[in-house]
C-alpha positions as a Markdown table, in Angstrom:
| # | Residue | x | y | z |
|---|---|---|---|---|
| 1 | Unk | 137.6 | 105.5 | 104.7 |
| 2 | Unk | 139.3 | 105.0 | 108.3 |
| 3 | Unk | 138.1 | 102.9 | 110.9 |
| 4 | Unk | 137.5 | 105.2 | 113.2 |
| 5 | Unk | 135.1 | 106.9 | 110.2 |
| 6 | Unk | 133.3 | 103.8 | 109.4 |
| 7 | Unk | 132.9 | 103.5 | 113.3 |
| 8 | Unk | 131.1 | 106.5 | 113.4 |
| 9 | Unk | 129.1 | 106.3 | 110.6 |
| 10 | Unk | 127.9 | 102.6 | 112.0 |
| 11 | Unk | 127.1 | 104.3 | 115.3 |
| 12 | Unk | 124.8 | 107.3 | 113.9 |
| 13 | Unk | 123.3 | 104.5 | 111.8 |
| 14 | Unk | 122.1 | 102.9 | 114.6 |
| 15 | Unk | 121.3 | 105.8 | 116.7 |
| 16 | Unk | 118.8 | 106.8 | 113.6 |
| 17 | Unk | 117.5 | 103.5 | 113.4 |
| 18 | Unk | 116.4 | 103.1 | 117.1 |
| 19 | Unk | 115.0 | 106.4 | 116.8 |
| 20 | Unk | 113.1 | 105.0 | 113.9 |
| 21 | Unk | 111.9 | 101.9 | 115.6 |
| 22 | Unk | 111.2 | 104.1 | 118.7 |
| 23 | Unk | 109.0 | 105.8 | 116.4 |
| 24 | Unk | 107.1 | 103.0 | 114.9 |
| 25 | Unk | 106.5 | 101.6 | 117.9 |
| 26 | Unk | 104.8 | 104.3 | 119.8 |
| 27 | Unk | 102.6 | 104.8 | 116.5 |
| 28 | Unk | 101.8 | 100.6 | 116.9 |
| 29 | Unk | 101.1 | 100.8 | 120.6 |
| 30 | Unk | 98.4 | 104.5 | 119.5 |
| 31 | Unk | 97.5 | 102.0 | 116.7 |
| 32 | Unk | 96.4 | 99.3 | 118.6 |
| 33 | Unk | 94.3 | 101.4 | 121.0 |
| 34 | Unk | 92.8 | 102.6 | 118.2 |
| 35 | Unk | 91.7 | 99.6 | 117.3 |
| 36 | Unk | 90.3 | 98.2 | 120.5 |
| 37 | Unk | 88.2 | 101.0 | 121.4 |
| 38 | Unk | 86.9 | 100.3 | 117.5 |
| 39 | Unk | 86.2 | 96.9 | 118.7 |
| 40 | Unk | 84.8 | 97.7 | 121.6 |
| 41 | Unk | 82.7 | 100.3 | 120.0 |
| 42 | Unk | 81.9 | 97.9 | 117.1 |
| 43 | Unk | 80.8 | 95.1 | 119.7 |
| 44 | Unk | 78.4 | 97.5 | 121.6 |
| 45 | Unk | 76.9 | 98.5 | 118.0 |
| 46 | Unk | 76.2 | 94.9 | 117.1 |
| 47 | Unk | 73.7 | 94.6 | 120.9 |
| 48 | Unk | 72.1 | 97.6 | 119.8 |
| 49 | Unk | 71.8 | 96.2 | 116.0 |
| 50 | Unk | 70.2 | 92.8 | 117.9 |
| 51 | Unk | 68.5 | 94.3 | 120.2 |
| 52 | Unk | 66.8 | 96.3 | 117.9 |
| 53 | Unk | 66.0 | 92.9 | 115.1 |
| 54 | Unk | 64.7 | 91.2 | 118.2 |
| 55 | Unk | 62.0 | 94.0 | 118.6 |
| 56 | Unk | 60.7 | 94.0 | 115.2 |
| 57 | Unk | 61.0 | 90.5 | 115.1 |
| 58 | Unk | 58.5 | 90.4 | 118.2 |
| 59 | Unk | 55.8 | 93.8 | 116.5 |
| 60 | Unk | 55.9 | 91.0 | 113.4 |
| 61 | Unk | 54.9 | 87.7 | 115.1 |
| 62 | Unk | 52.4 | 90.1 | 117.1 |
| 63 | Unk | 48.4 | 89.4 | 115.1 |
| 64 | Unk | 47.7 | 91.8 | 113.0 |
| 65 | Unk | 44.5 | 94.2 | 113.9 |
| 66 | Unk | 41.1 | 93.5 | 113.8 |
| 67 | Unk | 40.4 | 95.8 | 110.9 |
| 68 | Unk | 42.1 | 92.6 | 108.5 |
């Protein structure tokens, strides 16, 4: 194999690999706003989830009807 060969076969290597990592990295960046609007989500679920314990909590400590 000639220089000039192996020179050309180490430059489309590298063009294919930083089309690779190109790649990968805009499926990271999608990836990671993904996972922040999950948080996010996950965060406003866990109020809800308290808010909604902290209201039964209060019916329960409430005395119970006369009719007992």
């Amino acid at each position: 194999m000639t220089l000039e060969a192996r020179v050309t076969e180490l430059e489309s290597r590298l063009a294919f690999q930083d089309d690779t990592l190109l790649a990968l990295n805009d499926v990271l960046v999608e990836q990671q706003r993904v996972v922040e609007r999950l948080q996010l989500q996950m965060a406003a679920l866990l109020k809800r989830y308290e808010e909604m314990v902290g209201q039964y909590q209060a019916s329960e400590e409430e005395a119970p009807p006369p009719h007992y």
